[in-house]
N, C-alpha and C positions, 0 to 999 in steps of 0.2 A: 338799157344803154342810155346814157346820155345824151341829150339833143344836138345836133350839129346844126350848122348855117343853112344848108342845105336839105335838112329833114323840115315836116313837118312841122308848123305851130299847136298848138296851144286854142281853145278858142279866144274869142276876143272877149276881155273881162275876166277870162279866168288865170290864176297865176301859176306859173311853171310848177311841175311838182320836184324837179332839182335844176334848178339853175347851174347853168357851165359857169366855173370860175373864166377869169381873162387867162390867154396861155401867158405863161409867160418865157423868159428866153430859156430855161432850166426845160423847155419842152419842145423846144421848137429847135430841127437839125440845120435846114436854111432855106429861107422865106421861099415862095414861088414866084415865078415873075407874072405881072401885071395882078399882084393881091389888091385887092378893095382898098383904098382908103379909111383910114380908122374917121369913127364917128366922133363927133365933138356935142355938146349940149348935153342936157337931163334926159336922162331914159327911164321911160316906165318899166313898171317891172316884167309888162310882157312881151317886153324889147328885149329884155335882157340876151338872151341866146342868140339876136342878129347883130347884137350888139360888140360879143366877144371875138368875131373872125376879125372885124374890121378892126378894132382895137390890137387885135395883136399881129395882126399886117402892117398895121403902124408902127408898132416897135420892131417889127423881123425888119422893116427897110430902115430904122435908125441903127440897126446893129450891123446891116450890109454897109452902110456908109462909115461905123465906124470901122468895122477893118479892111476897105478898101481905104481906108483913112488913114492907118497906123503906122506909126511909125515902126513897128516893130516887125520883122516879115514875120508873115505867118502865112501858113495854107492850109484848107481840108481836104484831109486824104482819106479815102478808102479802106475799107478792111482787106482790099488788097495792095494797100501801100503803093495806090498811083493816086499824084494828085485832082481834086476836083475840080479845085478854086486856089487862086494865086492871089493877095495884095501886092500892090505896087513895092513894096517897101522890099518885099522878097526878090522881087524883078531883080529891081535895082542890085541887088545884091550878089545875085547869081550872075546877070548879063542879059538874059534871056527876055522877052516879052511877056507880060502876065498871061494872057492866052493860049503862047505858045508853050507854057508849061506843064495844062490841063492833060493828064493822061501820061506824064511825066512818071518817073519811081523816086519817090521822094528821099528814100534812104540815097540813093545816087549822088542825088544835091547834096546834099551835107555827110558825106560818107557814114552812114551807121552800120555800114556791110564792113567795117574794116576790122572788126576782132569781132569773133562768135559769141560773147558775153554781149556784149553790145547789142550784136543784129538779135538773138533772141528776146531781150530783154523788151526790145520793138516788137518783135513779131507777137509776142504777150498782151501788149496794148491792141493791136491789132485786130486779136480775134475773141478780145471781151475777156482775160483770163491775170490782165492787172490793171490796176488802177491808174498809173502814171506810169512816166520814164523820163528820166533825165538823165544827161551827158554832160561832157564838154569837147569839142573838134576844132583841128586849125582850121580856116578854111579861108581861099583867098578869093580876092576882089577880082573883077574882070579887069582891072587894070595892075594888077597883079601885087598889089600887096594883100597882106596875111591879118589875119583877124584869129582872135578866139572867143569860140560864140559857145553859149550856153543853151541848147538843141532841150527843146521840151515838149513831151507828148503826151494828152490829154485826151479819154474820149468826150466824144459829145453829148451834148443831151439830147434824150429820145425824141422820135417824130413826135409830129400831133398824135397817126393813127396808133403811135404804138404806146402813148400815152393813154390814148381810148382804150386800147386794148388793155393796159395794167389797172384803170381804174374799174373795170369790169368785172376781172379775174379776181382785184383784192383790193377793194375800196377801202378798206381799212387799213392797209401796209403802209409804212410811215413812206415817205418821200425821200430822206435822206438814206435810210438803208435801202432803199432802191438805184437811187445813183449811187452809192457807195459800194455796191456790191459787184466788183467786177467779174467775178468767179462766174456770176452767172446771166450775165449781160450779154445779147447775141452778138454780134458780127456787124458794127456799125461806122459811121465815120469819127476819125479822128481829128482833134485842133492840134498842127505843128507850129512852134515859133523857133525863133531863135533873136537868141536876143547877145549881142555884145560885149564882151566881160574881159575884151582885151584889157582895159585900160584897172580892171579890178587885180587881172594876172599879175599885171606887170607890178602895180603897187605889191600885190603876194612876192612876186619876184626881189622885192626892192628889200624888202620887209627879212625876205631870207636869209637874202645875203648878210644884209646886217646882224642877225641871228647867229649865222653860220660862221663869219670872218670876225678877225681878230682886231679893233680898230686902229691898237698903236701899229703893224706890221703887216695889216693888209691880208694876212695869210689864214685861211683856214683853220677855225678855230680846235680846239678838241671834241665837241658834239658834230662837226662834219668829220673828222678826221677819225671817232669810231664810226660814224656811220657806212662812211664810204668803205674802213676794215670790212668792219660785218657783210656789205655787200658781196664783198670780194671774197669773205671766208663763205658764205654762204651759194653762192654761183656755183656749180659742177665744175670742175675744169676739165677743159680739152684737151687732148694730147696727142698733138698729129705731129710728123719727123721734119716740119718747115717751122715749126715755132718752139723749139726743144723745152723754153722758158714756162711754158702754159703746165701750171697748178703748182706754180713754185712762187713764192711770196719772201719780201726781205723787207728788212726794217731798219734802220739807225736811228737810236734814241739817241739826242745828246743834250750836253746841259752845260752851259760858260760855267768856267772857272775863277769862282771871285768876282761874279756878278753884283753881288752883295755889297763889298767896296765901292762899287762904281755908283750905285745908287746912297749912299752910304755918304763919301766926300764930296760927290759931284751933282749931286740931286738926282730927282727922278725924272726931271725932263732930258737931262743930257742919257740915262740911263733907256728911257724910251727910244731916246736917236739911236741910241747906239744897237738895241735889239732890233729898230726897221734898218739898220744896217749891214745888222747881220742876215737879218731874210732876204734881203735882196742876193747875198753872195748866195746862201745856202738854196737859192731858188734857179741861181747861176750855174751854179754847179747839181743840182739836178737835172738841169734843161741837157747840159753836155753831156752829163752821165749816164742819161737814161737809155735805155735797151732798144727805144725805137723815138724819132723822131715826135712823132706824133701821142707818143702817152710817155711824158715825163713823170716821173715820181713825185708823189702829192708831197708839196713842202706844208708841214703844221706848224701851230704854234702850240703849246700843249697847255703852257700857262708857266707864270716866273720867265725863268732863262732858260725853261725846258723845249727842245723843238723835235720835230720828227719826221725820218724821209721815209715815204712809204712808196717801195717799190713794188708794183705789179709785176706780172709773168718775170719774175726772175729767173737768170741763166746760170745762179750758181752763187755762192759765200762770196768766190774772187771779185765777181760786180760788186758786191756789199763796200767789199774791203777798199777794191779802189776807188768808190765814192766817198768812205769813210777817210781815206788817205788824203782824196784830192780837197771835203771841206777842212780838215786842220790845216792842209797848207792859204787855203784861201782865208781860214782868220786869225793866220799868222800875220798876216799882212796888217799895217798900224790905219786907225778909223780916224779920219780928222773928223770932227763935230766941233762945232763953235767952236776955233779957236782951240780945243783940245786934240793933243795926237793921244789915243786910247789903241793899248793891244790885250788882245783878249786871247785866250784858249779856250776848248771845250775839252771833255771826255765822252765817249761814244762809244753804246755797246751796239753790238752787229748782231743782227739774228736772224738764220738764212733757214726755209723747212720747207718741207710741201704744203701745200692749202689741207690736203686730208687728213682730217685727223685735227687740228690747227683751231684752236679758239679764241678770239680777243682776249680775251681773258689771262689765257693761258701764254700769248704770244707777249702781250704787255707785261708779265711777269717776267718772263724771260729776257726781256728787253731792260727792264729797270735792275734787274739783280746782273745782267753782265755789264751798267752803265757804273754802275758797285763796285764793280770791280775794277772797271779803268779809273775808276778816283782812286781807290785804293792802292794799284797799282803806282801811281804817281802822280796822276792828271794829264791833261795833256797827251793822251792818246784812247785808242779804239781796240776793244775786244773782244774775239769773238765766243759766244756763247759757248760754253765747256758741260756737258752732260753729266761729265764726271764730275766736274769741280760743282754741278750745280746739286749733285745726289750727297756730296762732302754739304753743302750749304742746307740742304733740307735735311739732312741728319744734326747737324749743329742745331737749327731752328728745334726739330723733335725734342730734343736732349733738352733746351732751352726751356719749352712750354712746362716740362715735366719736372722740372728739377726741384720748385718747389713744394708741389705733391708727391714725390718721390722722398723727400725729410720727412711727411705727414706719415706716408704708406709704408714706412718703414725699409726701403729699399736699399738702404747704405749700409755700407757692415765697413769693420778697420782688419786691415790686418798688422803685424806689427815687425817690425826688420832687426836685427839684434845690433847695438852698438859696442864692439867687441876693445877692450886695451890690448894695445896692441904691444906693449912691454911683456903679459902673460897673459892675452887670450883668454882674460873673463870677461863674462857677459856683465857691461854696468848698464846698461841700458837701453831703451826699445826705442825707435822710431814709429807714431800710432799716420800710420798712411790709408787714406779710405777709398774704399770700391765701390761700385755703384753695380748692384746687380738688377739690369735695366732687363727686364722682361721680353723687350724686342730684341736689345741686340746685346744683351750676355754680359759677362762681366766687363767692369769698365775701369780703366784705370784714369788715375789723377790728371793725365794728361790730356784726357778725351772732355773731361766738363771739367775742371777746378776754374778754367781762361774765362767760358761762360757762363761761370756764376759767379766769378769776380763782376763782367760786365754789366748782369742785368740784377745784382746785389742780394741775390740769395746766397751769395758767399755768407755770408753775415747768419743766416741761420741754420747753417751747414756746417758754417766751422763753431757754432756754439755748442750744436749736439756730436761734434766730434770731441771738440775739449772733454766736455761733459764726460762723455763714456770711456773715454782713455785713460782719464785720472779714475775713474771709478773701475776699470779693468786692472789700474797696477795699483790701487789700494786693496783690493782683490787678489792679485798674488802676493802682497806685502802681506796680508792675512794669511792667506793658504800654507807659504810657507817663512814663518817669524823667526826662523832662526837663519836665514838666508841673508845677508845684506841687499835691502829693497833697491830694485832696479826704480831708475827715473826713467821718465816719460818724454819723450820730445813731441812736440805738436806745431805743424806749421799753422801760421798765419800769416793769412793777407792782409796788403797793408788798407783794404776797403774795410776790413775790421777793426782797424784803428782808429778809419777815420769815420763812418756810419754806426758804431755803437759805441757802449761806454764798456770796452774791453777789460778795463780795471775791477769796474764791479760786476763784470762777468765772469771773471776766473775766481774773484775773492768767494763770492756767493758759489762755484763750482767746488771750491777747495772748501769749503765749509759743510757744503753737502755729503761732498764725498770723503773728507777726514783725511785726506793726502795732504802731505806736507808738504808747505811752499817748495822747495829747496830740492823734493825729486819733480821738480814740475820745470819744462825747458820749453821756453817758445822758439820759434824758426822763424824770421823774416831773411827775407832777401835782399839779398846785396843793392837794387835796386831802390826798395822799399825804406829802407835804413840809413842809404847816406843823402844828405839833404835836410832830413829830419829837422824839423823845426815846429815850434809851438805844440797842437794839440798832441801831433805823434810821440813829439820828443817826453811829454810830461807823460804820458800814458807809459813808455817804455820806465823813463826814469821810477816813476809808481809800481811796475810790477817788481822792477830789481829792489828799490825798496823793500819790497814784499817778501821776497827770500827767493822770487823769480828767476831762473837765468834767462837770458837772451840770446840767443846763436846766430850769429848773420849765414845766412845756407848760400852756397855757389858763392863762393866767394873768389875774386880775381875774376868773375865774367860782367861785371857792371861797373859801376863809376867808381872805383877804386882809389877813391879819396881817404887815406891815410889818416889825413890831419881830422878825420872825424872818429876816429878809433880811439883816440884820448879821449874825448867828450863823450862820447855815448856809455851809455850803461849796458855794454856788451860783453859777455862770460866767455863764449866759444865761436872761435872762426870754421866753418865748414868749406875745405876747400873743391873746388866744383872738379868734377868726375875729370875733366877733359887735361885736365893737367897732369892727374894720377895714371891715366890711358898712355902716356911718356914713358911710365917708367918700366912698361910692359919688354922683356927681353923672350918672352914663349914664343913658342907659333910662330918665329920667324919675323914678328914687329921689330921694326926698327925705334931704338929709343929715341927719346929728342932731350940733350943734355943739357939748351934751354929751359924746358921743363923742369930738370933735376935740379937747377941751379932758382930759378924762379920761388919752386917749392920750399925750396931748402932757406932763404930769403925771408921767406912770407910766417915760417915757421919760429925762425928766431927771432924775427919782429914782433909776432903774437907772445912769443914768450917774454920776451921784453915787457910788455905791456901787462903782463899778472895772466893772459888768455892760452886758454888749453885749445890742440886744434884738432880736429876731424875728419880725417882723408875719407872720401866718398866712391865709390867703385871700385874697391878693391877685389880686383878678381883673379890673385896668382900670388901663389904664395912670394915669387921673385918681387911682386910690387910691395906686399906687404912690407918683407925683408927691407926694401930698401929705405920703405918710408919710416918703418922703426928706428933706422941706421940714421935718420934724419933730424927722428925729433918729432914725428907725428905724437899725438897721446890716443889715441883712437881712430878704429877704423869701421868699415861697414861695405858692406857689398857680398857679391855672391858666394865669395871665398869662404865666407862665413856662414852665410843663411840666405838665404830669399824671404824676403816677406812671410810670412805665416799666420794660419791664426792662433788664437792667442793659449788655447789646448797646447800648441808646441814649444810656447814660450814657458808655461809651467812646466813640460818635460824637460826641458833645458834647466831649470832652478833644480829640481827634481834631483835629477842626474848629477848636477854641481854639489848638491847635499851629499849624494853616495859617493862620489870624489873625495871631499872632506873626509 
């Protein structure tokens, strides 16, 4: 064992055979009162061992003087978590007298009993079994203002003897993995401070806000505004018969109408006024609207002219609605900024559901596709989320993504509708109409995707493998059977294939490939699409009739019914649209409409006038056919005749026309 102050010397002349290092503070728990004074001057070397108490009695009383000196409170406590020793700085802090605190429960002082994560994580320091602990707690002054203090707990270093006692046991054990190792440290005293970190909070504080809020509008930006969602999707909800609202949640997304203008003519500084204009109403009107005084509905700003009311414990859609009602009235109201009177509208979709089940995610989608809707709908108003309308919106999306891999995968087939003279009921011609036999939802008619692939411009390679295969199906029966007079072909086109490809040398190169003759070959534009025409459209029509092409305007009488373009365009046949033939029905009890009859009858001589043959559409009773014969039709089509078919029924039909002959 190593010599202490108090054993034995050495004799005189001879030199220690292990000299005591100086303790130093890494060893020393807290000085004793009345230690020796530390030695000053040169020491022989068989000084050395009287040498070491007094020297580090010296420094335990500069260490006692610094932390009764500190400014920071600090105390040592107990492995039973009562204090030993108190600094003045602690005093002061608590109220108490440093003396009268000795024996005190130190968690008490600075609450670390107040959540069980907390008090254990102490109780761990305590009994040798972690290294540190740190917190943070409000804690108030004896004159009673509030503080947040940074609560830190440390053990101590070991006595002298138990110092003696480790260099005994394992003179060779490093130093640092001995203080380091709390796991297996006994049951000794610990150093508590606390130190001050209000004024760090409040900077964190400052810091946030400006993080979290929007600065032109003052309002909660979009990163508070999921945040606070997700807390709220994330909480349990309650559901007790005094708050019927509790785990119902509602939303108004809304977004000004011709925002864009205002920033546009007026700059963006009057554009900024006028969105902290609008937040102050829309915050207005949350404060009235909300469901209890005290938790009004978060007003956002989401970014642009987008904003958002987020209602907690909702009592239903009708709270939604009449909030949604009350902000369009309040920014109907005209905005003075500088000198300018500005009136604005929004559109706002409403979406009311339970928390369960409910995902930001899911609820923000919901919200943006019914805010769709109220632009769509006209502007200027608020609508509520439609499940059905919204399973209509995700089937159109599905239809949408697919449509182009759907041309690749081979999933279109035509079927072909007979275009029947209505003089003698021969078959001069097919109409090539396409289906979509969609894997999920069955076969699909022209009406369910032709809109959405006009939109997102797969029209364009949809309708080039329909040309394609329809003039290649009736050069196909003009082979099969050559002694027949060859039926022609009609194919609609959009007018997106006019104007996104070069339609001209896509039919040339289709008629080349497939050896059909310009001449049984009919395009279909829409009444719509056709009148107006000018530049690119007009030269690409004109170039196909060149070609030996006809042109058919289809539905015609249901669009801009400009006349004076019927002379200029390069149009063969008028197809007149269903709705006026549906007139001339006398079956079943329909009542005719002899506007119709006269209308038709009209439109009919004027085609004829003009060199054009016409085409009555939905012909479905032999009374309509009759009449439209009696009229002046040159051809008809509809049920009366045939249904659509594949093109197997259309060769039975030539077939059969032969055995007639």
């Amino acid at each position: 064992m190593s010599a202490t102050s108090d054993g034995p010397r050495p004799p005189a002349g001879t030199a220690a055979s292990s000299p005591r290092p100086s303790v130093t503070e890494r060893h020393q728990s807290w000085p004793a009162e009345g230690a020796p004074e530390g030695v000053t001057g040169e020491l022989a070397p068989d000084a050395a061992s009287d040498a070491a108490p007094e020297s580090a009695a010296s420094g335990a009383h500069d260490y006692r003087a610094a932390f009764r000196a500190a400014t920071v409170p600090m105390a040592v406590v107990d492995h039973e978590g009562l204090i030993v020793t108190a600094n003045e700085a602690l005093s002061a802090l608590v109220g108490i007298a440093a003396p009268a605190l000795t024996a005190q429960s130190a968690s008490d002082l600075v609450d670390l009993a107040a959540d069980g994560r907390t008090w254990h994580a102490y109780r761990e320091v305590l009994h040798g079994r972690r290294s540190r602990f740190r917190c943070t707690r409000r804690l108030k002054h004896p004159d009673g203002r509030s503080m947040w203090a940074e609560i830190t707990v440390v053990p101590m270093p070991a006595t002298e003897a138990e110092a003696d006692r480790d260099d005994e046991g394992d003179s060779d054990r490093d130093d640092g993995a001995r203080d380091t190792d709390g796991g297996n440290r006994p049951p000794g005293q610990v150093l508590l401070s606390v130190a001050d970190v209000s004024d760090r909070r409040e900077l964190q504080k400052r810091l946030r806000h400006l993080q979290m809020h929007d600065p032109v509008t003052r309002l909660p930006n979009r990163t508070l505004f999921f945040e606070r969602l997700s807390a709220v999707l994330e909480t349990p909800p309650y559901q007790d018969d005094t708050h019927p609202g509790r785990g119902r949640i509602g939303l108004c997304y809304l977004d000004l109408d011709g925002f864009k203008a205002v920033n546009d003519t007026l700059g963006h500084r009057i554009g900024d006024r006028l969105l902290a204009a609008v937040a102050a109403r829309l915050t207005d009107c949350a404060e009235r609207e909300g469901p209890h005084p005290t938790s009004a509905p978060l007003v956002a700003r989401l970014g642009g002219d987008e904003f958002a009311i987020l209602v907690e414990e909702s009592t239903g859609t009708q709270q939604l609605t009449d909030l949604a009602r009350s902000v369009l009235a309040a920014l109907q109201k005209p905005f003075d900024l500088a000198g300018q009177r500005l009136s604005v509208s929004a559109s706002i979709g409403v979406v009311e559901r339970p928390v369960a089940g409910t995902s930001a995610t899911g609820l923000m989608q919901a919200a943006d596709t019914t805010l769709y809707w109220a632009k769509a709908d006209g502007k200027g108003r608020w609508t509520v989320f439609d499940p059905e309308r919204n399973a209509h919106r995700m089937t159109r999306q599905a239809l949408s993504s697919n449509l182009r891999p759907a041309v690749e995968r081979g999933e279109f087939t035509i079927e072909y509708q007979p275009l029947v003279g209505m003089a003698d009921g021969v078959v001069l011609g097919v109409e090539a109409l396409v289906r979509w036999n969609h894997p999920q939802f069955g076969m699909l008619s022209p009406n369910r995707f032709v809109a959405i692939a006009e939109e997102d411009g797969s029209i364009v390679q949809l309708g080039r493998w329909v040309l394609r295969a329809a003039c290649r199906q009736a050069r196909r029966w003009q082979l099969d059977h050559p002694a027949e007079p060859p039926l022609f072909i009609s194919v609609n086109v959009a007018v997106r294939q006019v104007w996104d490809s070069d339609l001209v040398t896509d039919v040339a190169e289709i008629l080349a490939e497939t050896g059909l003759d310009p001449a049984l070959l009919q395009l279909e534009l829409t009444e719509s699409a056709v009148m107006g025409s000018a530049g690119r459209p007009l030269q690409a029509l004109q170039s196909l009739s060149d070609m030996g092409v006809r042109i058919a305007i289809d539905d015609f009488g249901t669009g801009y019914s400009n006349l004076a373009y019927l002379s200029r365009l390069p149009v063969s046949v008028l197809k007149l649209d269903g709705a006026f033939v549906r007139g001339f029905r006398y079956e079943d009890g329909t009542h005719p409409s002899p506007a119709d009859e006269t209308i038709v009858e009209a439109m009919v001589q004027l085609a004829h006038r003009l060199g054009l043959t016409v085409t009555a559409e939905c012909v479905e009773t032999a009374g309509q056919a009759e009449r439209l014969r009696r009229i002046g039709c040159d051809t008809g089509q509809g049920w009366l005749y045939s249904r659509a078919v594949a093109p197997e029924r259309i060769a039975e039909l030539l077939g059969a026309r032969a055995l007639e002959a």
